[in-house]
TITOR-433551 format. One record per residue (C-alpha): residue in three letters; residue number from 1; x, y, z. Coordinates in nm, 2 decimals. Example, Ala and Ser with C-alpha at 12.3 -4.5 7.8 and 13.67 -1.06 7.14 Angstrom:
REM residues 2
ALA  1  1.23  -0.45  0.78
SER  2  1.37  -0.11  0.71
***
This chain:
REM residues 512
UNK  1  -0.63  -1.84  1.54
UNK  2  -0.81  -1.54  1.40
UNK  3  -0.86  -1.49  1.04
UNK  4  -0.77  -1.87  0.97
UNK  5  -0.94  -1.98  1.28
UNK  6  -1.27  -1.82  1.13
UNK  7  -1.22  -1.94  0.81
UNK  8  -1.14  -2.31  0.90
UNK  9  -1.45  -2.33  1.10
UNK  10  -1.65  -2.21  0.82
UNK  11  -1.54  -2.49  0.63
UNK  12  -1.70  -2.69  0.83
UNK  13  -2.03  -2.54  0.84
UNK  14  -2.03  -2.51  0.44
UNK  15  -1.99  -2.81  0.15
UNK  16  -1.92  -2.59  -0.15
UNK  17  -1.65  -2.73  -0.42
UNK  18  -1.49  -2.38  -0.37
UNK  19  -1.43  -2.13  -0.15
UNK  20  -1.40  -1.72  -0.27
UNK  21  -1.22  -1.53  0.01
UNK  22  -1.28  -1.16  0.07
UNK  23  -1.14  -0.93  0.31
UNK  24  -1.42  -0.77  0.46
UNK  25  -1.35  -0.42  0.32
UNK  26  -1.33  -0.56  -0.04
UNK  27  -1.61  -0.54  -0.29
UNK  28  -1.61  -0.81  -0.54
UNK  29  -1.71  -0.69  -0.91
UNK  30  -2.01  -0.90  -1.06
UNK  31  -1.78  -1.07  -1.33
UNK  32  -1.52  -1.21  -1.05
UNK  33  -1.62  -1.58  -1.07
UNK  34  -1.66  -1.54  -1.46
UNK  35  -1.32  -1.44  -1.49
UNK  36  -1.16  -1.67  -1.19
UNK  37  -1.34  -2.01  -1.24
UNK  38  -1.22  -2.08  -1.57
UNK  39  -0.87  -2.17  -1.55
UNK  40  -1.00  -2.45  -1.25
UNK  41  -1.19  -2.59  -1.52
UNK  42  -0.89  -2.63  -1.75
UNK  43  -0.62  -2.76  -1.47
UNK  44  -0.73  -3.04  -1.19
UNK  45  -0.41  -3.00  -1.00
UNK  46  -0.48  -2.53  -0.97
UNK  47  -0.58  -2.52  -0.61
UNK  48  -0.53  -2.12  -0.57
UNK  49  -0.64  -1.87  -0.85
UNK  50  -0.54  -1.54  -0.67
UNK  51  -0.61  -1.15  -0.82
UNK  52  -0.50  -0.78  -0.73
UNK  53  -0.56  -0.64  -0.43
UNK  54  -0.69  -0.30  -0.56
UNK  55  -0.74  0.01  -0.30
UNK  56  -0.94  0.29  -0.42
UNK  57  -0.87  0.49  -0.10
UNK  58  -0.54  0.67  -0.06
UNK  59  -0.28  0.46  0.16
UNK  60  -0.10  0.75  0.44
UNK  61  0.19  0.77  0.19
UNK  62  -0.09  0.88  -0.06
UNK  63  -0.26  1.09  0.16
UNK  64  -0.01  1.28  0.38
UNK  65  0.26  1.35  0.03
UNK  66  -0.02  1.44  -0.17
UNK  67  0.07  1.14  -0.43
UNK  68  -0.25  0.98  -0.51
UNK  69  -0.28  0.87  -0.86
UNK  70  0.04  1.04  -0.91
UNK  71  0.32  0.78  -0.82
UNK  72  0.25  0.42  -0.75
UNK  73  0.14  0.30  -0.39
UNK  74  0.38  0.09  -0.17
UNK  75  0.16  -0.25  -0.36
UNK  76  0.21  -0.18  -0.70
UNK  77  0.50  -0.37  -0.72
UNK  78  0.39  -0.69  -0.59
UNK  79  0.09  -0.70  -0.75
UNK  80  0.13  -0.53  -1.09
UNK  81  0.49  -0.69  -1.15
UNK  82  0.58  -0.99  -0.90
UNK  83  0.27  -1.17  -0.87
UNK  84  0.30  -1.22  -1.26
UNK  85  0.66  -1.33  -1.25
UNK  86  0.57  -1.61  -0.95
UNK  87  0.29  -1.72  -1.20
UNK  88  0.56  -1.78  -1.45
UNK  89  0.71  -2.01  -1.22
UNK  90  0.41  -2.16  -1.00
UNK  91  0.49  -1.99  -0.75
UNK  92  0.15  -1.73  -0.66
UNK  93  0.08  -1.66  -0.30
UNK  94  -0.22  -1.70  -0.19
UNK  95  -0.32  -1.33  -0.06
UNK  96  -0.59  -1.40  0.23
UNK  97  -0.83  -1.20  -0.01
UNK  98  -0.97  -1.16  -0.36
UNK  99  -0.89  -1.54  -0.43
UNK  100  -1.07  -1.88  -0.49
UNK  101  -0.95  -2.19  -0.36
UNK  102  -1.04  -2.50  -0.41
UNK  103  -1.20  -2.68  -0.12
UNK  104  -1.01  -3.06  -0.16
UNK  105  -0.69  -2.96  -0.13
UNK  106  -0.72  -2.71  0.08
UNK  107  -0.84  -2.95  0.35
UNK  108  -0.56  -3.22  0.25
UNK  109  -0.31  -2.90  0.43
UNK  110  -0.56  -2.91  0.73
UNK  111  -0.75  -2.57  0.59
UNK  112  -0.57  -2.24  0.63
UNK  113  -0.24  -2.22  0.80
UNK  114  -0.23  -2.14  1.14
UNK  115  0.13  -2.20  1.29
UNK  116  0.22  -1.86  1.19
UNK  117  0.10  -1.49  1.14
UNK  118  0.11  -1.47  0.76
UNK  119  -0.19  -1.71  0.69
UNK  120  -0.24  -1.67  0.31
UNK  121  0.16  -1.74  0.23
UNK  122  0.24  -2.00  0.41
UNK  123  -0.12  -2.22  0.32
UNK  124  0.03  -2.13  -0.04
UNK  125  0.35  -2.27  0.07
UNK  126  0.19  -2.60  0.21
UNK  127  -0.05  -2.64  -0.13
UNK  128  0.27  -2.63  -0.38
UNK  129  0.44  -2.88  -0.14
UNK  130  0.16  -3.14  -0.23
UNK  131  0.20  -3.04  -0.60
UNK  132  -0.08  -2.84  -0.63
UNK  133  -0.08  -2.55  -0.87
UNK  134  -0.12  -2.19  -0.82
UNK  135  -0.24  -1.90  -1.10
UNK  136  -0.20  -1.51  -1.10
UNK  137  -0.48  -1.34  -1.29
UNK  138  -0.39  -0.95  -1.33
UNK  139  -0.73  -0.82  -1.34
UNK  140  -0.86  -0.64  -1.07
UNK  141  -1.20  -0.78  -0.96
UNK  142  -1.23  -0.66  -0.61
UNK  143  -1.16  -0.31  -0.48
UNK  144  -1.10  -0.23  -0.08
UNK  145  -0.99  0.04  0.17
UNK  146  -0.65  0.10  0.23
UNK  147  -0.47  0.17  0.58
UNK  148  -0.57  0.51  0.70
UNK  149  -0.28  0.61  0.93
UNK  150  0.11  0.53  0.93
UNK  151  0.07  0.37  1.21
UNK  152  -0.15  0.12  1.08
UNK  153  0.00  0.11  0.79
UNK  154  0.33  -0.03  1.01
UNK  155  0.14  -0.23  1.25
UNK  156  0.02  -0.42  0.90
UNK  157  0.38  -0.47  0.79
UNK  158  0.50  -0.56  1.12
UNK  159  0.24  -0.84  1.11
UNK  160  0.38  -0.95  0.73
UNK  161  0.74  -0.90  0.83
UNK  162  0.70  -1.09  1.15
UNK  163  0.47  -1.37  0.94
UNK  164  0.74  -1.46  0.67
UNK  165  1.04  -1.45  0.92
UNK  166  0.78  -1.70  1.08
UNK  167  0.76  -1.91  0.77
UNK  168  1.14  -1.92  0.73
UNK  169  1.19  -2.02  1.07
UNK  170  0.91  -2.33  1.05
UNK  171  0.87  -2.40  0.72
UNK  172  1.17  -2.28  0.53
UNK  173  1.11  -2.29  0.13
UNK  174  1.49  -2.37  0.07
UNK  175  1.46  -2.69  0.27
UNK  176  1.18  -2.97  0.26
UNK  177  1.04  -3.17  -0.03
UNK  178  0.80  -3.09  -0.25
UNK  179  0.91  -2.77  -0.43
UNK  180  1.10  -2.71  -0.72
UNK  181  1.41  -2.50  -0.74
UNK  182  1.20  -2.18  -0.90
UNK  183  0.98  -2.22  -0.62
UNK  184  1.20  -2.24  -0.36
UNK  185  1.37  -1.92  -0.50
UNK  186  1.04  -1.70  -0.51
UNK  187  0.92  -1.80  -0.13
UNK  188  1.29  -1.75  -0.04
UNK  189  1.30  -1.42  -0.23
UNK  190  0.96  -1.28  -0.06
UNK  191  1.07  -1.39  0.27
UNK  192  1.45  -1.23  0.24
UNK  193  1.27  -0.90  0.15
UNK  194  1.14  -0.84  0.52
UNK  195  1.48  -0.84  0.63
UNK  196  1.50  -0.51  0.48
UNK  197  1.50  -0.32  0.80
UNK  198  1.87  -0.36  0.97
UNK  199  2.06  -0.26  0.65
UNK  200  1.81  0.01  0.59
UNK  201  1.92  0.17  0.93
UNK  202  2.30  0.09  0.90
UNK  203  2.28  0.28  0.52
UNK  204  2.11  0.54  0.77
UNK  205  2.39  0.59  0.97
UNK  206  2.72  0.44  0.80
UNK  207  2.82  0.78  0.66
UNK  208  2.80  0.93  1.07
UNK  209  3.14  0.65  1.16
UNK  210  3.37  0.85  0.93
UNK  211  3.21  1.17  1.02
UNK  212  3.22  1.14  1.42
UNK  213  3.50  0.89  1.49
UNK  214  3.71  0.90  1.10
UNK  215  3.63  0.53  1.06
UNK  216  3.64  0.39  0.73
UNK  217  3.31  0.18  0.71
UNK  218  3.45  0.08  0.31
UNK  219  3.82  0.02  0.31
UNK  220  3.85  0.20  -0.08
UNK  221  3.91  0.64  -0.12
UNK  222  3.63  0.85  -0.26
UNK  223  3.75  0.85  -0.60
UNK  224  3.78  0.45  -0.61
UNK  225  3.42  0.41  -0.43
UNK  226  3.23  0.66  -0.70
UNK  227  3.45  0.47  -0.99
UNK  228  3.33  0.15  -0.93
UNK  229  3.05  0.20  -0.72
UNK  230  2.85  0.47  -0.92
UNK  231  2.84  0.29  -1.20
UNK  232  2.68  0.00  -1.10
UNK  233  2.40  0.19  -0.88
UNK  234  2.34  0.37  -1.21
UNK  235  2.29  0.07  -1.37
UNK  236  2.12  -0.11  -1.11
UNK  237  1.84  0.23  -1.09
UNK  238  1.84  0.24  -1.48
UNK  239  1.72  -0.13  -1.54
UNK  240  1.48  -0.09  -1.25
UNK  241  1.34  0.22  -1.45
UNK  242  1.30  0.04  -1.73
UNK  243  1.16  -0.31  -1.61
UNK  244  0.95  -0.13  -1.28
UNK  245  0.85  0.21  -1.45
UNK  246  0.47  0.14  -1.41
UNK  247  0.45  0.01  -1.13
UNK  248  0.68  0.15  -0.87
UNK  249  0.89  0.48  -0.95
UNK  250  1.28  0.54  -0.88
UNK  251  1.36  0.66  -0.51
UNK  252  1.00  0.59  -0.37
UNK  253  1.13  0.24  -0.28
UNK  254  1.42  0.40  -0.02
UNK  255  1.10  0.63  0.14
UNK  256  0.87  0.34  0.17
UNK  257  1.20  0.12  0.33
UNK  258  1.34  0.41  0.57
UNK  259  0.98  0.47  0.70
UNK  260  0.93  0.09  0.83
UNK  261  1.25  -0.04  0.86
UNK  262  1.29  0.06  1.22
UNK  263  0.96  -0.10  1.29
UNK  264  1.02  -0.42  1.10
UNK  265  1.39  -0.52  1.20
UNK  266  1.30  -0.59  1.57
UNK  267  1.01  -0.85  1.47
UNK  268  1.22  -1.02  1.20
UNK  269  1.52  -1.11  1.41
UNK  270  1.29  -1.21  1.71
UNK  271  1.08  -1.44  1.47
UNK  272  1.41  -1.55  1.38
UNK  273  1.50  -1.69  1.73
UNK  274  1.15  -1.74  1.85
UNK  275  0.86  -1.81  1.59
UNK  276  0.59  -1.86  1.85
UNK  277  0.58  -1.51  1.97
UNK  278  0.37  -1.24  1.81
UNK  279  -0.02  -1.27  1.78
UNK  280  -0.24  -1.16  1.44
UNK  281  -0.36  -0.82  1.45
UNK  282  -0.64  -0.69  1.24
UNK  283  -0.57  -0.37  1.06
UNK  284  -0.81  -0.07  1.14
UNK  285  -0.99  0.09  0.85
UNK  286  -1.23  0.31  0.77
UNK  287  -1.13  0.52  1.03
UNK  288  -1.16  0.95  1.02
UNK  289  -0.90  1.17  1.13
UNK  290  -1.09  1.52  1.25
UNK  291  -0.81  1.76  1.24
UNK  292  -0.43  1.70  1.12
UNK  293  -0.17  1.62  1.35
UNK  294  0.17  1.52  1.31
UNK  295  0.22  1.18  1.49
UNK  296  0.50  1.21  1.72
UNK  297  0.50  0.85  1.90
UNK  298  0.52  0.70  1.50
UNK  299  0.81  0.95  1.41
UNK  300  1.02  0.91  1.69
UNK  301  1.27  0.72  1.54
UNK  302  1.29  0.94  1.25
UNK  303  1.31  1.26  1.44
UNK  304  1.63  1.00  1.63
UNK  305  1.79  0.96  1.29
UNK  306  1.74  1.29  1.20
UNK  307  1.94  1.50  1.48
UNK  308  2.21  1.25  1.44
UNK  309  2.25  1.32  1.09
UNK  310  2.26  1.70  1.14
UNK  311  2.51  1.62  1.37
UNK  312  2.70  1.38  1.19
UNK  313  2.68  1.73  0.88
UNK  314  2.82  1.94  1.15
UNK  315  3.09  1.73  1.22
UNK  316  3.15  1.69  0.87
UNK  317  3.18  2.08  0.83
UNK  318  3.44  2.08  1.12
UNK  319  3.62  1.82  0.92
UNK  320  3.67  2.03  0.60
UNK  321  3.79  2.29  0.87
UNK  322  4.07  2.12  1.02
UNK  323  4.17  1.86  0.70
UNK  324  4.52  1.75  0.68
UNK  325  4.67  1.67  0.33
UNK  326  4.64  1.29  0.41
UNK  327  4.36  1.26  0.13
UNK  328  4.06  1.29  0.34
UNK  329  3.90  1.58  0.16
UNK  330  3.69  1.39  -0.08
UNK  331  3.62  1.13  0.19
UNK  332  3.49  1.37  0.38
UNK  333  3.28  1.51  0.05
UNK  334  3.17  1.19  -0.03
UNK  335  3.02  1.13  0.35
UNK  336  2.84  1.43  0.36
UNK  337  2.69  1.38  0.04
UNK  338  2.54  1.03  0.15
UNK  339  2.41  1.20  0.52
UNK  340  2.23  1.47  0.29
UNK  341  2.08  1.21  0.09
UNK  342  1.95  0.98  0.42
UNK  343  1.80  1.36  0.53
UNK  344  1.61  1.39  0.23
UNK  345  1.47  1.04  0.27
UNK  346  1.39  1.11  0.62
UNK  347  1.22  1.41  0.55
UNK  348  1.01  1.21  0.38
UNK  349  0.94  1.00  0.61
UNK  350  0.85  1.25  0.83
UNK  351  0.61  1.44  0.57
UNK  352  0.45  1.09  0.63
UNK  353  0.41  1.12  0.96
UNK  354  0.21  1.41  0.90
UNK  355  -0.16  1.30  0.94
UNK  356  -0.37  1.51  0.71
UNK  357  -0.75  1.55  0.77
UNK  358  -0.97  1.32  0.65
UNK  359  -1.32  1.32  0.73
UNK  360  -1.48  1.13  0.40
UNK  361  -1.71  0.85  0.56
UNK  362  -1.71  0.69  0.26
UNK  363  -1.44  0.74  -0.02
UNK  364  -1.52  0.89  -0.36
UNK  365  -1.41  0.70  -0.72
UNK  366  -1.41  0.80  -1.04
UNK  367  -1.70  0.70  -1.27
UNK  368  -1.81  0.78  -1.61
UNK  369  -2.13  0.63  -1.70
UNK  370  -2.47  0.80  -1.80
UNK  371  -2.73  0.90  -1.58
UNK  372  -3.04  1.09  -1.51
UNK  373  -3.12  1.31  -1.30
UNK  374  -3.49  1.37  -1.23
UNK  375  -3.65  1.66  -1.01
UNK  376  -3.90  1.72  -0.80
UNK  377  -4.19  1.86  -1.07
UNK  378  -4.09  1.52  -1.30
UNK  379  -3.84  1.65  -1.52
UNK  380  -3.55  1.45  -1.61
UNK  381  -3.18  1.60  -1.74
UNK  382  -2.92  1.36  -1.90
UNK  383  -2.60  1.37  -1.72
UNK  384  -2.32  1.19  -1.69
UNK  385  -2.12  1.07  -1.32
UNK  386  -1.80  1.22  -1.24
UNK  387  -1.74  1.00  -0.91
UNK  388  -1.97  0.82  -0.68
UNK  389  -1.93  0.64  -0.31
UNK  390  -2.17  0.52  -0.13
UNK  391  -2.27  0.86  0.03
UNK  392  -2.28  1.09  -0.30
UNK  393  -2.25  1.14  -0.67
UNK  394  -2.12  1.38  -0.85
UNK  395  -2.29  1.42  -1.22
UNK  396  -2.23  1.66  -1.57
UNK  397  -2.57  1.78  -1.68
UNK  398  -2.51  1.79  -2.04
UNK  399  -2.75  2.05  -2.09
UNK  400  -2.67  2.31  -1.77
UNK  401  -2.97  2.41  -1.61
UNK  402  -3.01  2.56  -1.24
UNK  403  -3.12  2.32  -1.02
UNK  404  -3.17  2.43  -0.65
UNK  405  -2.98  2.31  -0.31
UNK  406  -3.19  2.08  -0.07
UNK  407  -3.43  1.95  -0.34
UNK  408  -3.53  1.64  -0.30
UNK  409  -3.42  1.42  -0.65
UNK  410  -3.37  1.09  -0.78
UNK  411  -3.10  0.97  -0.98
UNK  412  -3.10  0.70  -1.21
UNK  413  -2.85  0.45  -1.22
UNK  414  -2.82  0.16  -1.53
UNK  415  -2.79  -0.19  -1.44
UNK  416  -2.76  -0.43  -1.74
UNK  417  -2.97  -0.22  -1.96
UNK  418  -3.23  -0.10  -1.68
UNK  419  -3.25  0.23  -1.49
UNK  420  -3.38  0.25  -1.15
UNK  421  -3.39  0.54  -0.93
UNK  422  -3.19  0.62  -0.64
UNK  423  -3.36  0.90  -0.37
UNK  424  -3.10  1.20  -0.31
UNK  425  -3.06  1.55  -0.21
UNK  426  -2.89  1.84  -0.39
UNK  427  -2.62  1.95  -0.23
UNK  428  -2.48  2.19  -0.50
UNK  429  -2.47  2.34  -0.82
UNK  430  -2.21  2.44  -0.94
UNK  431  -2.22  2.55  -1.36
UNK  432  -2.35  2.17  -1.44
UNK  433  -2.18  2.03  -1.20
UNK  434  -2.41  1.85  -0.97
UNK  435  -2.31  1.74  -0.62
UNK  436  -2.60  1.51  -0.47
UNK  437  -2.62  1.32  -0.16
UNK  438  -2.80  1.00  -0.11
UNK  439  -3.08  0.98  0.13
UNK  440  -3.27  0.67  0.32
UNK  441  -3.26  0.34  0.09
UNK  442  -3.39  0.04  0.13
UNK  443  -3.19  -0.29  0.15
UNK  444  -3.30  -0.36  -0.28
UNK  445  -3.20  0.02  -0.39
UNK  446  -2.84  -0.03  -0.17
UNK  447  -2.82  -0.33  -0.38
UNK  448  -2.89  -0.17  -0.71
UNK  449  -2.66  0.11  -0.59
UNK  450  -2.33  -0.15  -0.58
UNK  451  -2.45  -0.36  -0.89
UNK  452  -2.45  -0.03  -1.14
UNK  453  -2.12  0.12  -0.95
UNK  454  -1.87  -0.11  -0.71
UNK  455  -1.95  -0.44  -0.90
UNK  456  -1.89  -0.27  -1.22
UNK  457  -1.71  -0.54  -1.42
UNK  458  -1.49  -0.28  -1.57
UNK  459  -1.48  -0.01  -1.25
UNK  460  -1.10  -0.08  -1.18
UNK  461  -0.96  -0.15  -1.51
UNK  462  -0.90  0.22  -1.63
UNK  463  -0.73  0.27  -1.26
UNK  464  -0.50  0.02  -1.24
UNK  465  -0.19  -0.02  -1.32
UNK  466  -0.18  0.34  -1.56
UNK  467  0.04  0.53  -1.44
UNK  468  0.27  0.71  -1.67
UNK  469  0.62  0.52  -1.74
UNK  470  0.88  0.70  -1.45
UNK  471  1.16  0.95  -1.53
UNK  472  1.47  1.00  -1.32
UNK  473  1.44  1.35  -1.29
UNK  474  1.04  1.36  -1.26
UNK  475  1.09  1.12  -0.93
UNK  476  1.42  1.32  -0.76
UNK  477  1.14  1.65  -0.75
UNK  478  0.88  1.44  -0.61
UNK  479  1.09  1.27  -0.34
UNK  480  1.27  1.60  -0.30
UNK  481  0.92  1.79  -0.25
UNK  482  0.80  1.55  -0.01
UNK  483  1.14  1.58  0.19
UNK  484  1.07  1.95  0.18
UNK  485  0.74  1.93  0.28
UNK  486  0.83  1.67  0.58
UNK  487  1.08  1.93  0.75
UNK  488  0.86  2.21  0.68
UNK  489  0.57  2.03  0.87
UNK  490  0.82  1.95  1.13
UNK  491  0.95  2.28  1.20
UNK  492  0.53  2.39  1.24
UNK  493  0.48  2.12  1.46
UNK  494  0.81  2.22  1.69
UNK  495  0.65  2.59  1.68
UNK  496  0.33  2.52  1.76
UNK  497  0.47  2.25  2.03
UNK  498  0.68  2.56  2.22
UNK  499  0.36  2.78  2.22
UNK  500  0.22  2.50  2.42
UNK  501  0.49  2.44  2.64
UNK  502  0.49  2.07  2.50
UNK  503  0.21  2.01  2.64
UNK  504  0.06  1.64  2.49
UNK  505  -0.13  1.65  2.17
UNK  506  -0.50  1.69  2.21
UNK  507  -0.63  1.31  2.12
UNK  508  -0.74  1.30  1.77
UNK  509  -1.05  1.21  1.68
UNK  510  -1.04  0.86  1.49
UNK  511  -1.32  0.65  1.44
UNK  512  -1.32  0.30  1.34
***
């Protein structure tokens, strides 16, 4: 039963009152149990005190649009927004990491689910059933990696998608005892969500009907669609705006849908039908891409969708050439006006598919603390970090000084009050600006290493959650530069596929 096979055993092998559950990329700050334990103390019946998942790597949307920091990741929604509304109801998912659960109830629901694929929600699911409690903290106290690739990225939505069409099949929310109406309404409403994908395609194609074959998908004229419908996607966009505009930015949610809907509709409806099939699949991470390469076997049904919309605009054009006076003119408008739009969203998608290098063992962060900096003939300059990982650190010396490439130096790191010193090389200077790489620790100086950076209990804070309240206009020139980017990427990668004859992609090198 993977993950919830290995964590049901370990419940037997341990006797704690509670259990803190970590992915194993995620680094927990120092202050997670101070800030966690608390509310356990307060409420006998909270089984499930859950917090962000926080990812200071760039997810491929990140990576391959060049959007990191910029516009809020694919997450930000759930878990800077949602999560806080379930709370308001008692109705927090467990998340399968960054949580503490309380050991007695969770063995009164058998340990973690295992009759389906989406472990953490559905062992949620069975704990509110028994009248247990649930509580959403939104502080971020742990920090992990984020999927490298798009096709990871959609294998991990695949396995959420297929896990809640799982849940609704076995366990459905809106049936049952136990739950109360609000409850039953947030499950159901995180469940519905995965069946995104089949109206995601038909919006994909439903323009190409009237443009191939003149049929009518809405029974109304062009005029009477935009008079009534216009107004109310306006609306509907305006009060997302307002009540999203941290936390997820207008337009990225129809990139983020068009580039896994194809993959997600299939294990839905199958779920659906059949609930046993599928297995659990970890996601890869921490993996390298050597060179960039766009991923053809991930954007096939893109590049599909794609040549039928440019033929569905060139049937369009051959429309406006041969239009009778029957009224069809600002149909026919109206049409090719969507298919543009899906074009630009699957450029996107495409840009996506991109791969970009990345060749970063370990990621960098931002970090502003003081420092020191101390050289080989025992001098030590103040400084301050810019970023750190667990390779390097980059450090401001406040008074600039040469300092020369290679040398062996230590830098000094604060941990409650005390400075140690970490061993490191110079890689180089640059006006101040010190670029150091870290050399052989032992076990105790790796330690120190985490406690005065990763388990920071402040390190995420200034990160999360800060991005600048969304503007219509500021989000239409994103999305539209990542559509141009997408067809420009594809029209290199068709060049550069001719000059090879098509021959197969040289493998790329990932690592895991």
């Amino acid at each position: 039963h993977a993950k919830a096979g290995n964590i049901n055993a370990a419940l037997k092998k341990s006797s704690g009152e509670y259990v803190a559950i970590f992915d194993c990329d995620h680094i927990p700050t120092r202050s997670f149990l101070q800030v966690s334990m608390g509310w356990f103390l307060r409420d006998g019946k909270l089984a499930v005190v859950q917090m962000p998942h926080y990812f200071f790597s760039a997810d491929p949307f990140e990576r391959n649009l060049g959007t990191h920091g910029k516009v809020p990741n694919e997450g930000e929604l759930f878990y800077g927004l949602l999560q806080d509304g379930n709370d308001q109801w008692d109705a927090t998912f467990f998340c399968g990491s960054c949580a503490v659960i309380k050991r007695k109830p969770l063995e009164e629901v058998g340990g973690v689910a295992v009759e389906t694929v989406t472990e953490d929600a559905h062992t949620a699911l069975k704990l509110h059933r028994r009248g247990y409690r649930s509580a959403y903290i939104a502080i971020p106290q742990a920090a992990g990696l984020a999927t490298e690739s798009l096709s990871g990225h959609v294998a991990q939505r695949i396995r959420w998608a297929r896990g809640m069409a799982q849940i609704a099949r076995l366990d459905n929310p809106l049936a049952g005892r136990g739950l109360r109406l609000s409850q039953r309404l947030c499950y159901a409403n995180a469940m519905l969500h995965f069946f995104y994908g089949l109206p995601r395609i038909i919006y994909l194609t439903a323009p190409l009907a009237f443009l191939f074959f003149g049929a009518h998908v809405i029974h109304a004229s062009a005029l009477m669609i935009l008079a009534y419908a216009l107004p109310h996607i306006l609306q509907a966009n305006l009060t997302n705006l307002r009540t999203q505009g941290r936390f997820r930015h207008l337009l990225w949610n129809e990139v983020y849908e068009t580039a896994l809907a194809w993959y997600i509709f299939r294990p839905t409806l199958v779920a659906l039908f059949n609930p046993k099939l599928g297995k659990f699949n970890v996601t890869p991470k921490g993996g390298l891409v050597a060179q960039s390469y766009f991923d053809r076997q991930i954007a096939k049904p893109y590049l599909f969708l794609l040549v039928l919309n440019v033929a569905g605009i060139a049937a369009g054009l051959l429309r406006l050439l041969f239009v009778d006076d029957t009224g069809e003119l600002h149909t026919i408008w109206f049409n090719l006006g969507w298919t543009v739009y899906n074009m630009l969203l699957l450029g996107a998608t495409i840009a996506t598919a991109s791969e970009t290098r990345q060749v970063r063992r370990s990621h960098r962060v931002p970090l502003d603390v003081p420092a020191t900096l101390f050289l080989p003939d025992g001098s030590a300059l103040a400084c301050r970090t810019l970023n750190f990982s667990t390779g390097g650190m980059a450090l401001k010396l406040q008074q600039p000084q040469p300092v020369e490439p290679g040398a062996a130096v230590q830098v000094g790191l604060s941990y409650r009050g005390v400075e140690r010193p970490l061993p490191a090389e110079v890689r180089h200077d640059r006006d101040g600006q010190i670029s150091i790489q870290f050399t052989a620790m032992t076990v105790a100086q790796e330690r120190w290493l985490v406690a005065a950076t990763f388990a920071r209990a402040d390190i995420w804070l200034s990160q999360w959650g800060q991005h600048e309240r969304d503007s219509f206009w500021r989000s239409a020139l994103q999305v539209l530069g990542a559509s141009m980017r997408g067809f420009q990427r594809l029209g290199g990668h068709i060049v550069d596929s001719v000059k090879q004859g098509f021959r197969p992609a040289r493998p790329v090198g990932e690592e895991s």
